[in-house]
C-alpha positions as a LaTeX table, in Angstrom:
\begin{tabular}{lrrr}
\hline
Residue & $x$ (\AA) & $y$ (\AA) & $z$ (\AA) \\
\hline
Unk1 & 22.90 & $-10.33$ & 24.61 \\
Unk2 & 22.41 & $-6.52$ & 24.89 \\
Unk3 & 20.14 & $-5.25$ & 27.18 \\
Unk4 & 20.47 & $-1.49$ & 26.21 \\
Unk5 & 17.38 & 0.46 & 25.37 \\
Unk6 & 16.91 & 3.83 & 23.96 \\
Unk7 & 16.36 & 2.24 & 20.58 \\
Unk8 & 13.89 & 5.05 & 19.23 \\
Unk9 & 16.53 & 7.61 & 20.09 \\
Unk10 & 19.42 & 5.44 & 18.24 \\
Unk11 & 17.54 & 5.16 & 15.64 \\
Unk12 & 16.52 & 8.24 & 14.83 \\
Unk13 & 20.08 & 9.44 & 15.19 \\
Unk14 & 20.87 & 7.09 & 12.24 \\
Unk15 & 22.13 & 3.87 & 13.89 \\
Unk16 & 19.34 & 2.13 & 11.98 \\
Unk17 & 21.77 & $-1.14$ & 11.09 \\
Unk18 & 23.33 & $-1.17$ & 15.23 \\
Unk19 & 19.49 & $-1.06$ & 16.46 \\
Unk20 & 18.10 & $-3.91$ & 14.56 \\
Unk21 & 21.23 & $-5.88$ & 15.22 \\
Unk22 & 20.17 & $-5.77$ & 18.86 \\
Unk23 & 16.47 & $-6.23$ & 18.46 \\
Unk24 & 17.16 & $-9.35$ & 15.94 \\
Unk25 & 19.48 & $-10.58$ & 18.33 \\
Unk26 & 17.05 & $-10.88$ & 21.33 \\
Unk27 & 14.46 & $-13.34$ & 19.38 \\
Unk28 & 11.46 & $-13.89$ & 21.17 \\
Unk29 & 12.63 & $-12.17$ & 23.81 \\
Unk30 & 12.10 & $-8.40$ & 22.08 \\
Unk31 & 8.42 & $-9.06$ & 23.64 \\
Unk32 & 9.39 & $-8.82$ & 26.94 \\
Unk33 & 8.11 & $-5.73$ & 28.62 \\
Unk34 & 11.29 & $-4.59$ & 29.03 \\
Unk35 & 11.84 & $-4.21$ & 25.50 \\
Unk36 & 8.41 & $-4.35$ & 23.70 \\
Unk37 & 7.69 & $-0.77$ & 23.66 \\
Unk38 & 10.99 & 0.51 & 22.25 \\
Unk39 & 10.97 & $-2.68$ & 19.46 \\
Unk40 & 7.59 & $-1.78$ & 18.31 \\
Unk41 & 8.08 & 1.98 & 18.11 \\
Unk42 & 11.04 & 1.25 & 16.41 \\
Unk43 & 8.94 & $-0.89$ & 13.80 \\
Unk44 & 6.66 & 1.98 & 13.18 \\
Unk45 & 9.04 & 4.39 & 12.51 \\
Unk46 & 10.31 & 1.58 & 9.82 \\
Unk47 & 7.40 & 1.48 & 8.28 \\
Unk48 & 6.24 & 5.32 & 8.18 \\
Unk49 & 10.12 & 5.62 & 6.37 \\
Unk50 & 8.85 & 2.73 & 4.26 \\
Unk51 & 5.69 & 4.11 & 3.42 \\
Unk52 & 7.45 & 7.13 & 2.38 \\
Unk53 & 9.80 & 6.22 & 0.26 \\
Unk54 & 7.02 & 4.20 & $-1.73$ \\
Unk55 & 4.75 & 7.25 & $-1.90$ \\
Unk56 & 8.13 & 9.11 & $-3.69$ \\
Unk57 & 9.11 & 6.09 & $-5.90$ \\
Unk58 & 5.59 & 5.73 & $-6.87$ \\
Unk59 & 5.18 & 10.17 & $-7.72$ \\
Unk60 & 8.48 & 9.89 & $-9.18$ \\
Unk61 & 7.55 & 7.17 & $-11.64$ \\
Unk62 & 4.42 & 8.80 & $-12.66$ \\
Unk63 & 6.31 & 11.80 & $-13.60$ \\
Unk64 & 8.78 & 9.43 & $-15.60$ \\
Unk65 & 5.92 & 8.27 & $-17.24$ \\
Unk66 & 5.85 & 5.32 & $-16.08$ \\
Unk67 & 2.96 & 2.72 & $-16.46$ \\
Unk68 & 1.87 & 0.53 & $-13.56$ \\
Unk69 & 0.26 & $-2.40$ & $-14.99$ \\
Unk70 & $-0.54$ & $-5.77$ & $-13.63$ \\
Unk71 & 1.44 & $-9.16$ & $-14.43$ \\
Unk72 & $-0.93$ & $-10.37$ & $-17.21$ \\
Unk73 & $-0.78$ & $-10.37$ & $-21.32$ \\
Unk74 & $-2.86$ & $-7.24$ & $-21.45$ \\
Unk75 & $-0.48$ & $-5.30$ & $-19.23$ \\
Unk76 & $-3.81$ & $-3.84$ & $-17.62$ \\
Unk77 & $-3.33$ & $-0.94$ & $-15.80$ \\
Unk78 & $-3.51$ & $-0.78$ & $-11.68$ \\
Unk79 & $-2.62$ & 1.48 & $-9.07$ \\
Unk80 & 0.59 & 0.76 & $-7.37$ \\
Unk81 & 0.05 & 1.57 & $-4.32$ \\
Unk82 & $-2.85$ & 1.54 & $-0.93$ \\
Unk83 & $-2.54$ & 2.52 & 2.67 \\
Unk84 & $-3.90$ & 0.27 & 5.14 \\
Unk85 & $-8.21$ & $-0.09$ & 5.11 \\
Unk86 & $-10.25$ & $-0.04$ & 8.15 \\
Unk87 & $-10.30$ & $-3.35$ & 8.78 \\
Unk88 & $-6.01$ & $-4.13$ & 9.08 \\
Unk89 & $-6.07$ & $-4.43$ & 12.91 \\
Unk90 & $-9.03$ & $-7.26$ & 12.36 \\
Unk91 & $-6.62$ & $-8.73$ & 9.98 \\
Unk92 & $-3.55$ & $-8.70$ & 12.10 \\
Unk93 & $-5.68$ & $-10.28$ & 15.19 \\
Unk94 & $-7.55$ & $-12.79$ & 12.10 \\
Unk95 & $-3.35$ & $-14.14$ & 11.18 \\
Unk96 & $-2.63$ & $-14.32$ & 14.72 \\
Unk97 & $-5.02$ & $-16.36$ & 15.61 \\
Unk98 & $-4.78$ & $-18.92$ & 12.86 \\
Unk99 & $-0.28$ & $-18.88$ & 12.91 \\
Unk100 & 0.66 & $-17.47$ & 16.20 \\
Unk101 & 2.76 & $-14.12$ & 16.58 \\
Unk102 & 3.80 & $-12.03$ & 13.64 \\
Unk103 & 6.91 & $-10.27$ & 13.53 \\
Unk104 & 6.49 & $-6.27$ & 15.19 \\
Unk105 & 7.96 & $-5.35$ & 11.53 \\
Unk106 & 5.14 & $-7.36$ & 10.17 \\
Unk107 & 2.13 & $-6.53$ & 12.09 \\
Unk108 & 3.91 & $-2.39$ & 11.55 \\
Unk109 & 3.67 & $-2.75$ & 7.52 \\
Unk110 & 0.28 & $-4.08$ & 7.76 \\
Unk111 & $-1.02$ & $-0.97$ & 10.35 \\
Unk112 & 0.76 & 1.40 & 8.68 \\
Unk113 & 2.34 & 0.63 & 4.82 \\
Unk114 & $-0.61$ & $-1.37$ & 3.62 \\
Unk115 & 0.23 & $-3.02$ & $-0.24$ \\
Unk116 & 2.61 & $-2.08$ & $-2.83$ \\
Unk117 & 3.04 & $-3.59$ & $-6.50$ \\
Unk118 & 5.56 & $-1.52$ & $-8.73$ \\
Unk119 & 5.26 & $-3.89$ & $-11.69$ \\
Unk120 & 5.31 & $-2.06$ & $-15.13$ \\
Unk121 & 6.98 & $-0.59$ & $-18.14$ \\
Unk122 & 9.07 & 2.94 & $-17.77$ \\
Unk123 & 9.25 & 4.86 & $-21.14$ \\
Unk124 & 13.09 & 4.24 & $-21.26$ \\
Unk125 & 13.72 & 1.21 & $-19.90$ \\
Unk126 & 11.40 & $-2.02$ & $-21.11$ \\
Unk127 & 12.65 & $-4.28$ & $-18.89$ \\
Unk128 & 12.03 & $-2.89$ & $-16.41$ \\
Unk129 & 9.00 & $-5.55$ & $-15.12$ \\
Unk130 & 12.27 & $-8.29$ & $-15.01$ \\
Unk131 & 14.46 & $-6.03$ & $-13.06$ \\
Unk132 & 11.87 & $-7.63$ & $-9.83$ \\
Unk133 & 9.97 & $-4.40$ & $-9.01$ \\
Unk134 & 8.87 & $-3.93$ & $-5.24$ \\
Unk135 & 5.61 & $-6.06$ & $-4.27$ \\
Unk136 & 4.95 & $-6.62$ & $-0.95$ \\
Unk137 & 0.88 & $-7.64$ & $-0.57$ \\
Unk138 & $-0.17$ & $-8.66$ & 2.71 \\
Unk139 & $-2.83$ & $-6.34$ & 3.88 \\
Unk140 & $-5.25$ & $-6.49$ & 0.95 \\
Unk141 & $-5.67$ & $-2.96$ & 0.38 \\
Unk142 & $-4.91$ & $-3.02$ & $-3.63$ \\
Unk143 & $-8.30$ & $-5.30$ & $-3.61$ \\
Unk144 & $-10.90$ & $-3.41$ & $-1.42$ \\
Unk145 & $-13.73$ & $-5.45$ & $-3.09$ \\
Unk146 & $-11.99$ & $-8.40$ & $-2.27$ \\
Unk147 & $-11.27$ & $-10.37$ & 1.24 \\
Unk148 & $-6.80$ & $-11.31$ & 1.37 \\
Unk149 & $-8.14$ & $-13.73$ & 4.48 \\
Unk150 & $-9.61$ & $-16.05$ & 2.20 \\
Unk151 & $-6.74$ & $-16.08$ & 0.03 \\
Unk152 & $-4.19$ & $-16.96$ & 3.30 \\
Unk153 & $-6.90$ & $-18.99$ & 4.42 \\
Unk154 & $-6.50$ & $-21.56$ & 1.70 \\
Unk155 & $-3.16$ & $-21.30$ & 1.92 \\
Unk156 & $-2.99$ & $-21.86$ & 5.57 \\
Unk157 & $-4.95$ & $-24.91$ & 5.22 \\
Unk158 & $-2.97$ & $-26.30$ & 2.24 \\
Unk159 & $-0.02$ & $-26.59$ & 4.87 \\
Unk160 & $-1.75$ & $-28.23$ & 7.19 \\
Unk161 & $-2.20$ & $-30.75$ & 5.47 \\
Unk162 & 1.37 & $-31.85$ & 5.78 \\
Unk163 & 3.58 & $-29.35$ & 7.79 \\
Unk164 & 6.46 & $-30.62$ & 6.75 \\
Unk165 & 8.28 & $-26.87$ & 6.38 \\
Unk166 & 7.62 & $-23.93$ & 8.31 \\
Unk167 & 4.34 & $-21.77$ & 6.82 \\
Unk168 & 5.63 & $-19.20$ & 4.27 \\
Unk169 & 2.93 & $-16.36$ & 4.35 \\
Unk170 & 2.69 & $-15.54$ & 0.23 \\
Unk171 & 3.45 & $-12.16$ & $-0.52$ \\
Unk172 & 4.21 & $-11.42$ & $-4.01$ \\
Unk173 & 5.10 & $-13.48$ & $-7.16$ \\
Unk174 & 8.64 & $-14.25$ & $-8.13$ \\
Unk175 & 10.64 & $-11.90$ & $-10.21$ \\
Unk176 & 10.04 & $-14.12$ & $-13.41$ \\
Unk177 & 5.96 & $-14.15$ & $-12.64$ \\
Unk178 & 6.24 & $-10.14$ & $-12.16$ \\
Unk179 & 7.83 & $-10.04$ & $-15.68$ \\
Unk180 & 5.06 & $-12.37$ & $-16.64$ \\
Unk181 & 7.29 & $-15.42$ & $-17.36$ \\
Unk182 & 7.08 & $-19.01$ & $-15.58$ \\
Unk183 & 8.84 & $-19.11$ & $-12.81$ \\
Unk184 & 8.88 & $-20.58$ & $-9.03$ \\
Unk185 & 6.74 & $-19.96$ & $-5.78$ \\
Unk186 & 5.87 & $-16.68$ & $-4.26$ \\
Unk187 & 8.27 & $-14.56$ & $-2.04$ \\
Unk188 & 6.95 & $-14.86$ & 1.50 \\
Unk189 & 7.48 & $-14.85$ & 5.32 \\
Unk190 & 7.81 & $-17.25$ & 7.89 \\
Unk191 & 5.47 & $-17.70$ & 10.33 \\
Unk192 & 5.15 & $-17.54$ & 13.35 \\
Unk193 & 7.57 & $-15.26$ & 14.79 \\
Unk194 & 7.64 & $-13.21$ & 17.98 \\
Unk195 & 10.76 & $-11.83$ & 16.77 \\
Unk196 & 10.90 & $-7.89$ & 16.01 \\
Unk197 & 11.91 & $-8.40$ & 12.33 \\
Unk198 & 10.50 & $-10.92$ & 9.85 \\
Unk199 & 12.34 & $-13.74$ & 8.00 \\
Unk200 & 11.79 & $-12.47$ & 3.92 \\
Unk201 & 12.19 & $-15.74$ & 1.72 \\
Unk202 & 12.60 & $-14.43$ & $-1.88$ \\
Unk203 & 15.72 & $-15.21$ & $-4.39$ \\
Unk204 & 17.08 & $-15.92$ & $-1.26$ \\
Unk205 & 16.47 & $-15.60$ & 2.56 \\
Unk206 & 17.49 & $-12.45$ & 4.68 \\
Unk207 & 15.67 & $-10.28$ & 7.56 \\
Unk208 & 12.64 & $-8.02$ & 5.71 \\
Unk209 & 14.38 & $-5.00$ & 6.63 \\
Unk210 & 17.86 & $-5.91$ & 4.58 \\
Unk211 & 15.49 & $-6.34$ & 1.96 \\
Unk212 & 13.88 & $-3.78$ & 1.86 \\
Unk213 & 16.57 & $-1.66$ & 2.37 \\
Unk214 & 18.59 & $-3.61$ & $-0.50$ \\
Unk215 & 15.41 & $-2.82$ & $-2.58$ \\
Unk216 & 14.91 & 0.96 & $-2.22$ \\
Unk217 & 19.33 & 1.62 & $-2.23$ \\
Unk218 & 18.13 & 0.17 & $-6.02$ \\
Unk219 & 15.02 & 2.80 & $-6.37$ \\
Unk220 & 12.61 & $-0.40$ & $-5.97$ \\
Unk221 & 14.41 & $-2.07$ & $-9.00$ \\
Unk222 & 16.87 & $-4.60$ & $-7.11$ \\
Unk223 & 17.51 & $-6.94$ & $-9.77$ \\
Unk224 & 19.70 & $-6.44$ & $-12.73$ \\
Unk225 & 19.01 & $-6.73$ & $-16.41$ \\
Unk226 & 20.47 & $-6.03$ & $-19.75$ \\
Unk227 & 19.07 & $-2.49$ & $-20.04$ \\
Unk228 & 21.87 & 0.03 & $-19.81$ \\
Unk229 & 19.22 & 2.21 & $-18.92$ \\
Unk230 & 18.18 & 0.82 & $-15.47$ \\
Unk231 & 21.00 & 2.41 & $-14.16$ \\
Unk232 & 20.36 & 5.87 & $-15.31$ \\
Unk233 & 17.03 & 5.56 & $-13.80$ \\
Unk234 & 17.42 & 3.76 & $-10.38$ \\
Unk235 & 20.10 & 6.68 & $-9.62$ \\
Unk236 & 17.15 & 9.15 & $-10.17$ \\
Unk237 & 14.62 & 6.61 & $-8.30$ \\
Unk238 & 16.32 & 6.18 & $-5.33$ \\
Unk239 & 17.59 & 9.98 & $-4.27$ \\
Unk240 & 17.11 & 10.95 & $-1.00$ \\
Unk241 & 14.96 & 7.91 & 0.18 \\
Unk242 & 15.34 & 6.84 & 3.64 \\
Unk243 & 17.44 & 4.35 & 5.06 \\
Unk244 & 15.00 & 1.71 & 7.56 \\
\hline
\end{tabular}
């Protein structure tokens, strides 16, 4: 178990992978104040990368001519992307109150990424919507007129009821529901979690960071399809984005 510090500085020197080995490997423990500070500032930096690399997918798509549209018949249109509201600290405190701890990376994205939903149709590649675009919605800016707690809320409560599995914390539809097909549950995370990264349940289960990461190496386009052409645009997506 390490007890070596200087995380922020590792990081930024690029030993992103090394860094979150440690953290992940400390558990609960990351919250000690021994290593709280460094775990957390680490988890910011995470998610100011994060937030831009969506900013350039999202600029580069436009210029693509790409068209962001939501997961329904009418392909209506809808802006991809939001940066935390006002009100994201009174959400973290509202989750943590209801599950227990979130994960530092967690309570980070919601601060500091806010929502992102990538589903749509690019110009030259129209499968693009089954290729599972990047959605990640858990602070509830996309839907300013709307209130995300009272979506949790009944989900919260629907797994009370029984609590025979650990909560999963929704977060975006399958890849078959982004492409508008019938598919399976929502992607999610586990709660609760005083660890410094979250547990992503998607396809399959990994750390949110690996999947993220996994997720921009492939311009925000992880999954494959038949379209020759995904590959001639992810290598154009995904240029110069930053490793978390």
């Amino acid at each position: 178990m390490t007890t070596h510090l200087d995380w922020v500085t590792r990081y930024s020197a690029g030993q992103e992978s090394r860094v979150w080995q440690e953290m992940r490997q400390l558990g609960a423990r990351v919250r000690e104040p021994a290593f709280a500070p460094e775990a957390q500032a680490v988890c910011d930096e995470m998610a100011r990368r994060a937030r831009d690399n969506i900013e350039t997918l999202v600029a580069r798509l436009r210029e693509q001519g790409y068209r962001f549209h939501q997961n329904d018949d009418e392909q209506t249109p809808t802006e991809p992307y939001a940066p935390p509201g006002p009100k994201a600290e009174e959400l973290l405190h509202w989750l943590e109150q209801r599950l227990g701890p979130l994960p530092m990376a967690l309570s980070s994205w919601i601060r500091i990424v806010g929502d992102v939903w990538l589903v749509g149709t690019h110009p030259e590649w129209s499968s693009s919507a089954a290729a599972d675009p990047l959605v990640l919605e858990v602070a509830g800016s996309r839907y300013p007129n709307s209130d995300i707690r009272e979506y949790f809320a009944e989900e919260i409560e629907a797994w009370q009821e029984d609590q025979e599995e650990p909560f999963l914390l929704p977060v975006a539809p399958d890849h078959f529901h982004k492409d508008n097909v019938s598919g399976g549950g929502p992607y999610g995370i586990i709660l609760p979690d005083a660890s410094a990264d979250a547990h992503f349940v998607g396809d399959a289960g990994m750390p949110l960071v690996d999947y993220l990461n996994w997720t921009f190496r492939h311009g925000g386009f992880p999954r494959p399809t038949v379209d020759h052409a995904q590959w001639r645009v992810i290598s154009q997506l995904r240029e110069g984005l930053h490793r978390l």
